[in-house]
C-alpha positions as CSV (number, residue, x, y, z in Angstrom):
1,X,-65.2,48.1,-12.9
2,X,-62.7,46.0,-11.2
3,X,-60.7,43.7,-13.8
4,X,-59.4,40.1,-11.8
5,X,-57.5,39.0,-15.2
6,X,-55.7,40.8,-17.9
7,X,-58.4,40.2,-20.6
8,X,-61.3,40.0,-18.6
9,X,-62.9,43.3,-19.3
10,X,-62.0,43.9,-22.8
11,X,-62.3,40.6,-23.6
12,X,-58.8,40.5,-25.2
13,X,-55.8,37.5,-25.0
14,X,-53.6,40.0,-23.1
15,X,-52.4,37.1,-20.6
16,X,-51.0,35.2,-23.7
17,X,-49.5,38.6,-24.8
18,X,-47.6,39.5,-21.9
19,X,-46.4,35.7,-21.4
20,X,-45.3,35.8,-25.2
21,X,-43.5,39.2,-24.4
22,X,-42.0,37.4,-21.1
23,X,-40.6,34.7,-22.9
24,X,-39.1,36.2,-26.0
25,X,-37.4,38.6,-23.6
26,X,-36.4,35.3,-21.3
27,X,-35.5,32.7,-23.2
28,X,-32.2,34.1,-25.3
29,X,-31.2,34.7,-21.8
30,X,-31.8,31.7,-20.1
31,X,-30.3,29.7,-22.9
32,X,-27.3,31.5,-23.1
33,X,-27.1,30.7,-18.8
34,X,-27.7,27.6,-19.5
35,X,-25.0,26.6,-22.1
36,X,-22.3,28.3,-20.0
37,X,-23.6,26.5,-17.0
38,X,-23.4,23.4,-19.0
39,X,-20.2,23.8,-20.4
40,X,-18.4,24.9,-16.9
41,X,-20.2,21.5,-15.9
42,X,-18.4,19.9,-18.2
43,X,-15.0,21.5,-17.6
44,X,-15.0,20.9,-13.8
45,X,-15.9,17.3,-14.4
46,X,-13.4,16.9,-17.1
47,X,-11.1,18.9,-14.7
48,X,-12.1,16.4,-11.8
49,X,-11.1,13.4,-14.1
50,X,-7.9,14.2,-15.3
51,X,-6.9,14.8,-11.8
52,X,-8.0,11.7,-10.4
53,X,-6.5,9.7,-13.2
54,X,-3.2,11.7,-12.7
55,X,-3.3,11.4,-8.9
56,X,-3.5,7.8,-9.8
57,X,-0.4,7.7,-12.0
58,X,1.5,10.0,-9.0
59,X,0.6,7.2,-6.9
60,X,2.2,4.4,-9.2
61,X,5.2,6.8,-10.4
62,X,5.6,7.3,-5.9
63,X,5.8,3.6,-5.9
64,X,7.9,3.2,-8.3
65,X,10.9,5.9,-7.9
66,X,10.6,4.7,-3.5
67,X,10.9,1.2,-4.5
68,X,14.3,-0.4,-2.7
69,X,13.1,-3.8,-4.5
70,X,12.9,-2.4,-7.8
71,X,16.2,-4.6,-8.6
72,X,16.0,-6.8,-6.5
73,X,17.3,-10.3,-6.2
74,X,15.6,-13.5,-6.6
75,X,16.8,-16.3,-4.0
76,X,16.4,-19.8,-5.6
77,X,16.6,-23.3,-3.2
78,X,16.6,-26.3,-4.2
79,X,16.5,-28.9,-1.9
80,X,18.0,-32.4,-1.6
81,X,14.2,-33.4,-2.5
82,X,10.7,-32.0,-2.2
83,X,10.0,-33.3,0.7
84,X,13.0,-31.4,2.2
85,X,12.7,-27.7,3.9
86,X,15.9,-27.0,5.1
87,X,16.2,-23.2,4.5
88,X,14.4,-20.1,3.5
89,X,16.6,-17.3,1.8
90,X,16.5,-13.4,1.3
91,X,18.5,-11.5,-0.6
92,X,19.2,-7.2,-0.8
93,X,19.3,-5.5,-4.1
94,X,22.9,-5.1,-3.3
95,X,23.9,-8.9,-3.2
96,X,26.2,-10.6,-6.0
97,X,24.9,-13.4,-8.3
98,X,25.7,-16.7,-6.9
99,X,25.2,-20.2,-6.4
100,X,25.8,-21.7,-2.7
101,X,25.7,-25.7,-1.2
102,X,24.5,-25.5,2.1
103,X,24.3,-28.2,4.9
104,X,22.8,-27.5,8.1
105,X,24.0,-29.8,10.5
106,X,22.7,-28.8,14.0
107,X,19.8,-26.4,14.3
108,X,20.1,-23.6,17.4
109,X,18.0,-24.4,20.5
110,X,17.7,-23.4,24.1
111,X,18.7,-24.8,27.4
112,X,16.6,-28.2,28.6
113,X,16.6,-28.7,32.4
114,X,14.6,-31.7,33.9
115,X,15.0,-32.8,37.8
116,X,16.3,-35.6,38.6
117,X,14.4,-38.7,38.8
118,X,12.8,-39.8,41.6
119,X,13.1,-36.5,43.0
120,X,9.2,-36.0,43.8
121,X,6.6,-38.5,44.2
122,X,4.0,-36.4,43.5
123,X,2.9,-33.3,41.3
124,X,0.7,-32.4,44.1
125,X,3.1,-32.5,46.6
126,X,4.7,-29.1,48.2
127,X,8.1,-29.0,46.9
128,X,8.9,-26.8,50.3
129,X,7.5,-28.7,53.4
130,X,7.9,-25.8,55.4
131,X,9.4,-21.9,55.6
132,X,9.3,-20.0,52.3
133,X,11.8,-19.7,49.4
134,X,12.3,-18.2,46.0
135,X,14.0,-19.6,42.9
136,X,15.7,-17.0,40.1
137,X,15.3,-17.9,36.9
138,X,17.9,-15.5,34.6
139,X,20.5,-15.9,31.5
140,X,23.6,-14.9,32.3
141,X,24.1,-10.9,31.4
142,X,20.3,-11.1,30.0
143,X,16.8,-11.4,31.5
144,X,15.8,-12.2,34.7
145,X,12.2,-13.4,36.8
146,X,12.0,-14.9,40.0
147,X,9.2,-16.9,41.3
148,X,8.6,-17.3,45.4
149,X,7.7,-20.6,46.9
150,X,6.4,-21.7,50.2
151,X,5.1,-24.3,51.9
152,X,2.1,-24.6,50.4
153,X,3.9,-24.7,46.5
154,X,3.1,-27.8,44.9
155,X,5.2,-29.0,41.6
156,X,1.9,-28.1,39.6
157,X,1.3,-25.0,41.3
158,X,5.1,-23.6,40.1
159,X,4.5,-24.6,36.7
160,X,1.5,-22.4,36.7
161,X,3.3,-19.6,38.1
162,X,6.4,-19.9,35.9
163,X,4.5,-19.9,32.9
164,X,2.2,-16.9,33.9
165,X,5.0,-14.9,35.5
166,X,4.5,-11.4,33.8
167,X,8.4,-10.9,33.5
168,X,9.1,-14.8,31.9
169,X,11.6,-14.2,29.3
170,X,10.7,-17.5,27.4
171,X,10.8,-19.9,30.2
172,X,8.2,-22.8,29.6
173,X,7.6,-25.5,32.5
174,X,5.9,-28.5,31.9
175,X,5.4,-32.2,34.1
176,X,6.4,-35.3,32.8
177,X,4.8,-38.1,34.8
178,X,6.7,-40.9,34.3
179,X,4.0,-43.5,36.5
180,X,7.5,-45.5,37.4
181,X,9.3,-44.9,40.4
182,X,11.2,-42.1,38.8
183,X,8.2,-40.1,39.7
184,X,7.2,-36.9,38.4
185,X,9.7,-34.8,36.6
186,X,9.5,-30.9,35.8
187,X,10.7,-30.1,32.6
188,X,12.2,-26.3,31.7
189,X,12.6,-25.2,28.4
190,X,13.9,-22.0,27.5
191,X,13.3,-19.6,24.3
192,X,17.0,-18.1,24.5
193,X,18.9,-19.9,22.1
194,X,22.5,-19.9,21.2
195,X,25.8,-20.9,22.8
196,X,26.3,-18.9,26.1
197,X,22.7,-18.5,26.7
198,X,22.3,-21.4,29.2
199,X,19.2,-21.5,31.7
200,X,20.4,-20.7,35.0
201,X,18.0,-21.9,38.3
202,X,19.6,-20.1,40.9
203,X,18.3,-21.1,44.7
204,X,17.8,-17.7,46.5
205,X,17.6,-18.7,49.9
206,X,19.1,-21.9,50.4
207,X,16.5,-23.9,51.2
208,X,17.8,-27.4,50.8
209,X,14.4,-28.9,49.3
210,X,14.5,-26.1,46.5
211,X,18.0,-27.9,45.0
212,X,15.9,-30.2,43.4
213,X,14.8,-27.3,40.9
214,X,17.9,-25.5,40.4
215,X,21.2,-25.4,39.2
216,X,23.0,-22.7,41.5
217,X,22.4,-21.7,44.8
218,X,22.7,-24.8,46.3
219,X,24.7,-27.7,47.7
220,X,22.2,-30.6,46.0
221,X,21.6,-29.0,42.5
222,X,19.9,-30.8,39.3
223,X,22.7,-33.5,38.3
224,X,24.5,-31.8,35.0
225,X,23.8,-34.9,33.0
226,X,19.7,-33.7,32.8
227,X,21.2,-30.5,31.5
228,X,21.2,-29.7,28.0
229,X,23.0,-26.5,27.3
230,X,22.0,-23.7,24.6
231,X,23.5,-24.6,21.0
232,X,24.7,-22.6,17.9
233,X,22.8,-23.3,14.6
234,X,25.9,-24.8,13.0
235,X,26.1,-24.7,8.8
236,X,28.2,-25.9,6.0
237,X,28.4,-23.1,3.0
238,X,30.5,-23.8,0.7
239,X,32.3,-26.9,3.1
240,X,33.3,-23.7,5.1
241,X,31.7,-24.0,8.7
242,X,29.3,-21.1,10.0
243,X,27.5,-20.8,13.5
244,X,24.6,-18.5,14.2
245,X,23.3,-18.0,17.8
246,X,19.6,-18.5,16.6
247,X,18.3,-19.9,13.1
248,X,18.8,-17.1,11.2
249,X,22.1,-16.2,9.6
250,X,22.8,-12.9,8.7
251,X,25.4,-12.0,6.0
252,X,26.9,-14.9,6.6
253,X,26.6,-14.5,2.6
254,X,27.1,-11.0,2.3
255,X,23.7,-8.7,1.7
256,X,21.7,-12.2,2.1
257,X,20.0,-13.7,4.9
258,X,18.8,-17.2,5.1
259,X,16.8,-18.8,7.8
260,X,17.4,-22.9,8.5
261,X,14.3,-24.7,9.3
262,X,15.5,-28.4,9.6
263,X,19.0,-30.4,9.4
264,X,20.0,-31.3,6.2
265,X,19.1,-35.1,5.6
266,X,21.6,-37.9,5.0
267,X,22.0,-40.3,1.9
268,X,22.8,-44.1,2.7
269,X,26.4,-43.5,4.0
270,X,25.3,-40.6,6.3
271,X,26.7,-38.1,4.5
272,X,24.7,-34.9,4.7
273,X,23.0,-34.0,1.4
274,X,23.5,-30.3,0.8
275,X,20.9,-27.8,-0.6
276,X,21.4,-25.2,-3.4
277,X,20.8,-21.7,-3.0
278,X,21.2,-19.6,-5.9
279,X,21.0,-15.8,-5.8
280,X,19.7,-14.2,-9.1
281,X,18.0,-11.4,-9.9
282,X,14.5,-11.3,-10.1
283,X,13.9,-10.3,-13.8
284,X,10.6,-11.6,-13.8
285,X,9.3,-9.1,-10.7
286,X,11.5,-5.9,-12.5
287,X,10.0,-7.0,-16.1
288,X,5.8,-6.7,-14.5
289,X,7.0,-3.2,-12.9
290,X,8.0,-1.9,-15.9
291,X,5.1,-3.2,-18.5
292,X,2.7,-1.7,-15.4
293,X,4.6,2.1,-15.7
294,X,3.6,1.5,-19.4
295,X,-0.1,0.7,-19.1
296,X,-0.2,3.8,-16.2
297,X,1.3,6.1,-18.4
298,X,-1.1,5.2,-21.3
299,X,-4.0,5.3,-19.4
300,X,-3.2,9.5,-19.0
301,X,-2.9,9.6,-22.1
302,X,-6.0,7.8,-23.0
303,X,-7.9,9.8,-20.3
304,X,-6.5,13.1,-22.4
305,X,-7.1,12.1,-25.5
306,X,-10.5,11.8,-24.6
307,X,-11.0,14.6,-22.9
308,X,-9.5,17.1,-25.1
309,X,-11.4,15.1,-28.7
310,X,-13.3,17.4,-31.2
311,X,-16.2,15.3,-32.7
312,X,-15.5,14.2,-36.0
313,X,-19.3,15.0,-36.9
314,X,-21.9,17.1,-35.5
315,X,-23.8,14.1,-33.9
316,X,-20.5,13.2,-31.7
317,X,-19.9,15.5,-29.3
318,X,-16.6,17.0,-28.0
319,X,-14.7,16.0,-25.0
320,X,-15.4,17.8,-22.0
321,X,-12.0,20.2,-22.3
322,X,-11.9,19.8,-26.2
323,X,-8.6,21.5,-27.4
324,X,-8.0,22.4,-23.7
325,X,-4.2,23.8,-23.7
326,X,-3.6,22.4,-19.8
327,X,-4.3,19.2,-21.1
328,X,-2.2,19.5,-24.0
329,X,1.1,21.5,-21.5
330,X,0.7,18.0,-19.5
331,X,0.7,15.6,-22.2
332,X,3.7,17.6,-23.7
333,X,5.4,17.6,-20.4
334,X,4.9,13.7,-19.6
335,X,6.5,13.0,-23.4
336,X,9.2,14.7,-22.8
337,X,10.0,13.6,-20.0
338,X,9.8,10.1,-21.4
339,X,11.9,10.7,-23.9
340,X,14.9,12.6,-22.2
341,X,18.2,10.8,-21.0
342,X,19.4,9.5,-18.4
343,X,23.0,9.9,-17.8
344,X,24.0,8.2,-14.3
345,X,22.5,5.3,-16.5
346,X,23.8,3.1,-19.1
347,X,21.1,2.6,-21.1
348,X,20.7,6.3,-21.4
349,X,16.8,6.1,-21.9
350,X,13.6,4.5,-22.0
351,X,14.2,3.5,-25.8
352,X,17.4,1.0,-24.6
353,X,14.9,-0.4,-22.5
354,X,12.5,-1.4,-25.5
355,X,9.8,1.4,-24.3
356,X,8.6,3.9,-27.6
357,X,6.4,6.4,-28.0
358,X,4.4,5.6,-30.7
359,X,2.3,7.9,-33.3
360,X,-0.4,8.5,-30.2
361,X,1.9,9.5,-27.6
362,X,1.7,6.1,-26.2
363,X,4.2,4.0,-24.4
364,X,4.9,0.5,-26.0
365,X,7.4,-2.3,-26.2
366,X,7.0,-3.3,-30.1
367,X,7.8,-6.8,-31.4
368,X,8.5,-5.5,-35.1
369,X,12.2,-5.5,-35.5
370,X,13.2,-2.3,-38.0
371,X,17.0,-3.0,-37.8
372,X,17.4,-1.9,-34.1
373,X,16.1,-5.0,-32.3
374,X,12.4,-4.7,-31.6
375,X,11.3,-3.7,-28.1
376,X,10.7,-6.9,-26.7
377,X,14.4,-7.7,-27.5
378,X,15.9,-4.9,-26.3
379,X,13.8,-5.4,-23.1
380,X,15.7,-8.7,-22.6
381,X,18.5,-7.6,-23.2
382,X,18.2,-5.0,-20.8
383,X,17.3,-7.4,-18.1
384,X,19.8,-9.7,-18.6
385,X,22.7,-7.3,-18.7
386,X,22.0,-4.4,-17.6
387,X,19.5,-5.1,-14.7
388,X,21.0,-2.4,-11.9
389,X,21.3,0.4,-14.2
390,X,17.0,-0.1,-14.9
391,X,17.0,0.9,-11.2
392,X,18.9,4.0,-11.8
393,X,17.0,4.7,-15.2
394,X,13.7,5.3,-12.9
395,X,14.9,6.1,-9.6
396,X,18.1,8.2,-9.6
397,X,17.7,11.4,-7.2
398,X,17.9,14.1,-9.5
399,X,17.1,12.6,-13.7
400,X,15.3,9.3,-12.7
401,X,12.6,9.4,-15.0
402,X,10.0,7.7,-12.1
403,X,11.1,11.0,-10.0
404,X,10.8,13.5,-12.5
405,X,7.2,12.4,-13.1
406,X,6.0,12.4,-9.7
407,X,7.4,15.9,-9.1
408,X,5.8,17.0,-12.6
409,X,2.6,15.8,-12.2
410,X,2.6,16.4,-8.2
411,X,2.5,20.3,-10.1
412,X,-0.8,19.7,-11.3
413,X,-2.9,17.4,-8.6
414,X,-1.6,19.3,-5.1
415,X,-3.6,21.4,-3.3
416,X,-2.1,24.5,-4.9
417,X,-2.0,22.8,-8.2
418,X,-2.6,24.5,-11.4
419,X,-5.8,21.9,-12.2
420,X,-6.9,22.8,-8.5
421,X,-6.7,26.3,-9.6
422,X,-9.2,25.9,-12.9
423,X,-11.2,23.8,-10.7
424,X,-11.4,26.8,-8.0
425,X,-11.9,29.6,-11.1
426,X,-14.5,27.3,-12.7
427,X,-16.4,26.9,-9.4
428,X,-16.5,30.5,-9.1
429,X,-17.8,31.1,-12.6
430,X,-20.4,28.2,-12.3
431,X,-21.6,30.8,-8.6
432,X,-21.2,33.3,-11.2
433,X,-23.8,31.8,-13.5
434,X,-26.1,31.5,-10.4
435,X,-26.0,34.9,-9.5
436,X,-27.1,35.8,-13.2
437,X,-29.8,33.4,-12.7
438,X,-30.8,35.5,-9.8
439,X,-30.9,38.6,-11.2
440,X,-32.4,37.3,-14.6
441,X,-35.3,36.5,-12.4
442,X,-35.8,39.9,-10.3
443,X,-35.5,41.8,-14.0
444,X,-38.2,39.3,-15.4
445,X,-40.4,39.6,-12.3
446,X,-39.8,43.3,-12.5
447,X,-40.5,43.4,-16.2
448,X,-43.8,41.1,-15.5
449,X,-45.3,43.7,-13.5
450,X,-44.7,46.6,-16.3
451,X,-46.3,44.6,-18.3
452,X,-49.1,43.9,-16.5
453,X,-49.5,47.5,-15.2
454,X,-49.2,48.7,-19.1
455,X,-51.8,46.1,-20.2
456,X,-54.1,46.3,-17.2
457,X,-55.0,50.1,-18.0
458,X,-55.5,48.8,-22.2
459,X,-57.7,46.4,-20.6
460,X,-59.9,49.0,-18.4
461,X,-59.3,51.4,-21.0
462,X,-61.1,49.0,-23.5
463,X,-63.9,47.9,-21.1
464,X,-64.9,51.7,-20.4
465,X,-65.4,52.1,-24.2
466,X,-67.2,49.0,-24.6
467,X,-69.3,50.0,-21.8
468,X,-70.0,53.2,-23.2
469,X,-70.8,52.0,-26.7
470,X,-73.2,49.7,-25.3
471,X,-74.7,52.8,-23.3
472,X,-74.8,54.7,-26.5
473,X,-76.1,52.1,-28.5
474,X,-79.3,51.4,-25.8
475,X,-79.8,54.9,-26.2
476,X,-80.3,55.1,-29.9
């Protein structure tokens, strides 16, 4: 008799049996796979979070030790009124404290050439009536373009190509037309400013019709009256006279720069009203920096506290890397760090800058005063006297404490890193877990067909003696 089903010939549950047998053998297995699949789950993710929120703080720390503006100084103007916008200032970490009156009494400009009126009639008119020519437009021991005329040149059609020409150094043309018997007059305006720097038309060939557009080259040139040469920016600091070939003066105040945008204006006698600059430093800009490195640093430690929490109850669950020691080496690390001295600065430490750890391993600037000044105080004071040795507190070479972080934490996120290590080793135990998976499932498929083999000849072996019981019991 041929059996289709464990069960089917002696009419016994033996497809319940075996599963029963299958899963009592399976399931201690399976969940002991699957809580050291779910806990290497949890340490890679754990693993992957602390090294994100570290690489984060790496980031801030790189900012902060790199930072040439971390004592910088804070340029203050204040003008004649509010209306007034006579100069923009900037300032190096390395400039003094000072206050400066500043009159700007010419502001640096370029060279103005117009022709002489009544020297064309028309804009349309060829400036060259016949032949060709070519006009040079240069500063002397500077830049150079030249543009070629001929007969067919019109006034319009040399502004176009002056203005287009792919070499123009910062020569602009433009037409005035005057509608008066002046005529037309062609205006050139150039970029280069600064005393020496004058425009120079030079008449290449010389063609006598091209002298009314240049200034050399000629016997007929522009009349020097409709030349304006280039000019100096020309200051007052102090009553002390300073000159600048552009508008820019550079360490004309030592380690600052200041740009001047208009001339100073005059009261009622004409005397030129000057405009304060005061350089100070910017206490305000150090003062964020430093409460941001706080809040950085506690948000590691937050990220490890939680991380590495045992559940105070068995309904709260622990962190991911609950009593982890890598977590606890880097919070260790980071604290001591923090709480080391400085010696190439005078305030030592982070605690003469009003920063503590508190009873959590946190960063804070207190407010409770307990003899010593609370941190807020001390945090003043530190700004206020001490404001270039807070520079050297975070970003001195070889003890900065900004520096010493990013090379202690750079340990940990790199490449090579120790948490890119347990990230690699857990990976390979989580493959690990799948290749027991595997072979948990060849024993159980191998172990199903035992069972099934065993239990298929019970189940023949019943059916024959019920069929033969039922033969002997016809019989009798």
């Amino acid at each position: 008799m041929t059996i289709q089903s464990l069960g089917v010939g002696s009419g016994l549950a033996l497809d319940d049996l075996v599963q029963q047998l299958l899963d009592a053998e399976r399931l201690p297995k399976e969940e002991r796979l699957n809580a050291k699949e779910e806990q290497i789950e949890a340490e890679i993710s754990g693993l992957g979070q602390i090294k994100s929120k570290l690489s984060d703080f790496k980031d801030a720390v790189d900012d902060l030790r790199s930072d040439t503006d971390i004592n910088g100084r804070e340029p203050t103007i204040v003008n004649p009124s509010e209306d007034d916008d006579v100069l923009s200032a900037d300032a190096s970490s390395s400039a003094l404290r000072g206050s400066y009156d500043i009159t700007v009494q010419q502001l640096a400009s370029g060279s103005r050439i117009t022709t002489d009126a009544g020297a064309f009639t028309s804009s349309t008119d060829p400036v060259l009536t016949s032949g060709t020519g070519s006009l040079t437009f240069s500063i002397p021991g500077g830049d150079s373009f030249t543009i070629n005329v001929d007969s067919g040149t019109s006034l319009v059609d040399l502004r176009e190509a002056i203005n287009s020409a792919d070499d123009n150094f910062g020569v602009t043309a433009n037409i005035i037309d005057t509608g008066t018997a002046e005529g037309p007059r062609l205006v050139f305006l150039s970029e280069e400013t600064g005393d020496g720097n004058d425009l120079v038309i030079n008449n290449d060939t010389g063609a006598a019709e091209l002298d009314r557009l240049s200034t050399a080259g000629g016997t007929n040139n522009i009349s020097a009256a409709n030349i304006e040469s280039a000019k100096n920016a020309i200051a007052f600091v102090d009553g002390i006279e300073v000159q600048s070939q552009s508008n820019k003066f550079e360490n004309t105040i030592q380690n600052v720069t200041f740009d001047v945008n208009e001339i100073s204006p005059k009261d009622n006698a004409g005397n030129f009203l000057s405009t304060t600059l005061k350089i100070g430093f910017d206490k305000e800009g150090l003062e964020q920096k430093i409460r941001d490195f706080v809040d950085n640093y506690n948000a590691i430690i937050d990220e490890i506290g939680t991380l590495t929490r045992y559940g105070e109850s068995e309904l709260e669950e622990d962190g991911a890397l609950a009593g982890d020691s890598l977590l606890r080496g880097i919070q260790s690390g980071l604290s001591s760090i923090i709480g080391d001295n400085v010696s190439t600065s005078q305030l030592g430490g982070l605690f003469r800058l009003g920063i503590e750890l508190d009873q959590d391993g946190k960063l804070e600037i207190s407010s409770s005063d307990f003899g010593i000044g609370s941190g807020e105080d001390r945090l003043k004071d530190a700004l206020e006297d001490n404001f270039d040795d807070i520079a050297t507190l975070f970003t001195d070479e070889n003890e900065g404490i900004a520096v010493r972080l990013y090379d202690f934490v750079d340990e940990f996120t790199s490449s090579g890193g120790l948490i890119s290590l347990r990230e690699k080793t857990a990976k390979e135990n989580r493959e690990d877990v799948y290749s027991d998976r595997e072979t948990l499932e060849l024993r159980m498929f191998s172990y199903e067909q035992i069972l099934r083999d065993k239990y298929l000849n019970l189940d023949q072996t019943v059916a024959q003696l019920n069929q033969t019981s039922s033969a002997l019991l016809a019989a009798l």
